[in-house]
C-alpha positions, 0 to 999 in steps of 0.5 A, spaced: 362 034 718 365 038 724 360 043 728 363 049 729 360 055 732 357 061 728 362 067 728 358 073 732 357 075 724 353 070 723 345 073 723 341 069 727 333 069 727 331 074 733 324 071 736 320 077 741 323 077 748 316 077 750 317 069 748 322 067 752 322 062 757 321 064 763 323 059 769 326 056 776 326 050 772 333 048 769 330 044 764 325 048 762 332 051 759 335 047 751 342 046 753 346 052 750 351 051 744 353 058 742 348 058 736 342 062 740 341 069 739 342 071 746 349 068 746 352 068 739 357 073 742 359 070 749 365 064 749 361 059 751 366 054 751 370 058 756 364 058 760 363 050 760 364 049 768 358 055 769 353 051 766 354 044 769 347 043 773 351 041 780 352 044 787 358 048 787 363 047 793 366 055 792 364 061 797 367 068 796 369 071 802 364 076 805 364 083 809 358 086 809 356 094 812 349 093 814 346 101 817 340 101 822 335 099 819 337 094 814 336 088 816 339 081 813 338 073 813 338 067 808 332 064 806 331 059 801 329 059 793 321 058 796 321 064 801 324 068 796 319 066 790 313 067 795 316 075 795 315 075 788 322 075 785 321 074 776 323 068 774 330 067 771 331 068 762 336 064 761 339 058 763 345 060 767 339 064 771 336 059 773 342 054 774 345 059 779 338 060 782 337 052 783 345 051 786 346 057 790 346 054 798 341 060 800 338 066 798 342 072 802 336 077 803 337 084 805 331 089 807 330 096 807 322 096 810 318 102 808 318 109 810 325 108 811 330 113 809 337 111 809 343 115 807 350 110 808 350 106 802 349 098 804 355 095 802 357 088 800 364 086 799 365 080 796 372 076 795 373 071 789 377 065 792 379 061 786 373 056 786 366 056 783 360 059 786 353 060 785 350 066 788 343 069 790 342 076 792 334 079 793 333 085 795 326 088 797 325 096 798 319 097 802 314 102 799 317 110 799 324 108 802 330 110 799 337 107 800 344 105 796 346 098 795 354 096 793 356 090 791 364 089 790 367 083 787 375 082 787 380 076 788 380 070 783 373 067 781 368 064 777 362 066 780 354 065 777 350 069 780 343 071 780 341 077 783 333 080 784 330 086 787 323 088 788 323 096 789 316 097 793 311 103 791 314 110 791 321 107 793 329 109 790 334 104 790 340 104 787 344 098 785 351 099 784 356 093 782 362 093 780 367 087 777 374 088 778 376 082 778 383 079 778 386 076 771 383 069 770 376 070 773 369 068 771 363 073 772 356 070 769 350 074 773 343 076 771 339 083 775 332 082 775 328 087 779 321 089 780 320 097 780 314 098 783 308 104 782 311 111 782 318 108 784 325 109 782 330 104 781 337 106 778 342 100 776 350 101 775 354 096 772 362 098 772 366 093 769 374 094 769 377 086 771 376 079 769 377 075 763 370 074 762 364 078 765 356 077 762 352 081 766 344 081 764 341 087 767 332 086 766 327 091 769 319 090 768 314 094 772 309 093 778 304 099 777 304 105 773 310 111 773 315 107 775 323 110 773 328 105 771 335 109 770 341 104 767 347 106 766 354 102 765 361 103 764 367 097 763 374 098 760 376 092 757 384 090 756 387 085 751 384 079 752 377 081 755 371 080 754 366 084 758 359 083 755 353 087 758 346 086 755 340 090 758 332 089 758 327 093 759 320 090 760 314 096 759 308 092 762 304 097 765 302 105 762 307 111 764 313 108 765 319 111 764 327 107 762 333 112 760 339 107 759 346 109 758 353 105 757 358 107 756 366 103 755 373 104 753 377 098 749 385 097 748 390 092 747 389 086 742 382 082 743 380 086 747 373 085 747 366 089 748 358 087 747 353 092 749 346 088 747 339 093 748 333 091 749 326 095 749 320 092 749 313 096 749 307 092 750 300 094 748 298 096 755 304 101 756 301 106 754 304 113 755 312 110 756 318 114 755 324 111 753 331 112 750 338 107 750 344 110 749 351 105 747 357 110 746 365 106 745 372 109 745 376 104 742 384 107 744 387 101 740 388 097 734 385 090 735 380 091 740 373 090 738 366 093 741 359 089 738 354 095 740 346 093 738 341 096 740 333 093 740 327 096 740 320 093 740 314 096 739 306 093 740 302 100 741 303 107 738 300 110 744 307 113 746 310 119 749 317 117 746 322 112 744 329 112 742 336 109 741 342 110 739 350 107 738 357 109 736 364 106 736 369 110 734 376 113 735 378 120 739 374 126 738 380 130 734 378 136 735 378 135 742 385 133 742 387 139 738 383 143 742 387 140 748 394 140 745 393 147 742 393 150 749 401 146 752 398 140 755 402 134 751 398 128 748 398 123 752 395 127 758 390 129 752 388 123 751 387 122 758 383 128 759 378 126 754 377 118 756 376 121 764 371 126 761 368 121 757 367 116 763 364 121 768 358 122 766 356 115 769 361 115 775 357 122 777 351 120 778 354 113 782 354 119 789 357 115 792 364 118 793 368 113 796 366 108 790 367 114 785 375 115 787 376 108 787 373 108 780 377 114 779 383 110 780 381 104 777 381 108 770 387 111 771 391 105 772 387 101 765 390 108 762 397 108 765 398 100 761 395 104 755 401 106 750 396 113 748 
């Protein structure tokens, strides 16, 4: 009998994400064959060059633009873990983590405000890559991180953060990738007592991207804000999963992500994952997925989790919707002179931009303005 893989309707049994390997270790990991519930929705298959354990001989082609402050230096997978970086939750992590050439390190130190954005501009060159990113934010220091990905490429990558007690980071990443690329990555960050960190995700390009975005605590009042946008095409599949860790009492998690879908097989997957431990006492935290569908043909797969162990909360929440345009809102549009397309257009742009607003990044926020119009001007709306 032929094994073939479940289709993404398939109900798999879900075990706590508190019982999840947690590893450096490639081995530590099963091989991966579509089956786990943490994969069921992603084409495995596609990606069978990102799962060989192997040492890639790509490189994508870096322009960084570092302020006064900032300091920056490779180091290796040992000094990185002794600044305390979490270990990896799925294999293509820890495959990334154990074959990147170095780890690229960027220091904000403490006490430290800086108000230019710290940006990475990395350029697919056609080849298979692995990458590891970690970022540390000393206690009550602020900064803006951007990370940029064009070109042609098939990257693995792992990013990990540690933002210090009283710190603001926030972590801006944007995939806009050529047509043929490949982005696996996972974002692990560390939000210190007290501390804010906000993480982006923008997602318009390539054929495949799964970004997993994680956040757990370093002490009590920490903020964790995750917001997402994507625009998937006909044949794209954008996938995006978040994870909010609450390990510690009084913290705060407010997620949002929103996204837009045209073209046959256009695909979207949203995967929201709260858990709150026994200890965290007095959390407050709110997921939100919102989908625009433009087409017939494409789809979104939207599914929010919420793990509970103690009562002792001051709120949690979730919320999910995948839908058509709001007709009254094209009504009202229309009914004073502007013609449907333009309509159409309105109501996408106003839906995305209560992300892109809070980026405050202006020279981001118009290229992401333009970006969209682009996705939108292929639409037949």
């Amino acid at each position: 009998m032929t094994d073939t893989l479940p289709s993404a309707d398939v109900q798999v049994p879900v075990s706590s994400r508190s019982e999840r390997t947690r590893s450096f270790a490639t081995a530590d990991f099963p091989e991966v064959n579509g089956r786990e519930e943490e994969w069921r929705f992603t084409p495995v298959r596609q990606l069978a060059e990102l799962f060989e354990d192997r040492r890639a001989d790509g490189t994508l082609a870096l322009e960084q633009r570092l302020p006064e402050a900032v300091t920056f230096e490779t180091i290796d997978l040992a000094a990185a873990q002794q600044l305390g970086i979490p270990e990896p939750e799925d294999r293509l992590a820890a495959i990334a983590a154990a074959n990147a050439p170095g780890v690229l390190h960027y220091s904000v130190p403490a006490e430290t405000e800086i108000d230019d954005a710290i940006v990475i501009h990395a350029d697919g060159t056609d080849s298979m890559v692995h990458s590891h990113i970690l970022v540390t934010v000393g206690a009550n220091a602020r900064a803006t991180i951007v990370v940029e990905h064009e070109g042609l490429g098939r990257l693995s990558e792992l990013v990990s953060v540690i933002v210090g007690d009283g710190a603001q980071l926030t972590f801006v990443t944007l995939q806009m990738w050529e047509d043929g690329s490949q982005h696996v990555g996972q974002h692990d960050a560390v939000v210190g007592r007290d501390a804010q960190y906000k993480h982006i995700a923008i997602s318009l390009g390539g054929d495949i991207v799964r970004l997993n975005s994680n956040v757990r605590y370093a002490g009590p009042g920490g903020e964790a804000i995750m917001l997402g946008l994507y625009f998937a095409d006909a044949g794209q599949h954008l996938e995006h999963r978040t994870y909010v860790d609450h390990n510690t009492p009084h913290a705060i998690s407010d997620v949002m992500y929103k996204g837009a879908l045209q073209g046959t097989d256009a695909r979207s997957v949203w995967i929201g994952d709260v858990l709150i431990r026994p200890e965290a006492i007095g959390i407050n935290t709110y997921e939100l997925n919102r989908n625009l569908v433009l087409t017939e043909g494409a789809r979104a797969d939207s599914v929010p989790n919420l793990e509970i162990e103690t009562g002792d909360i001051e709120g949690a929440g979730h919320a999910s919707s995948t839908g058509r345009f709001d007709e009254e809102h094209l009504f009202y549009l229309m009914s004073r002179g502007i013609p449907e397309v333009e309509a159409r257009r309105l109501v996408v742009r106003g839906f995305f931009n209560e992300v892109i607003q809070q980026i405050r990044v202006p020279e981001i926020e118009e290229v992401l303005n333009t970006k969209i119009e682009e996705e939108l001007s292929r639409s037949m709306m």
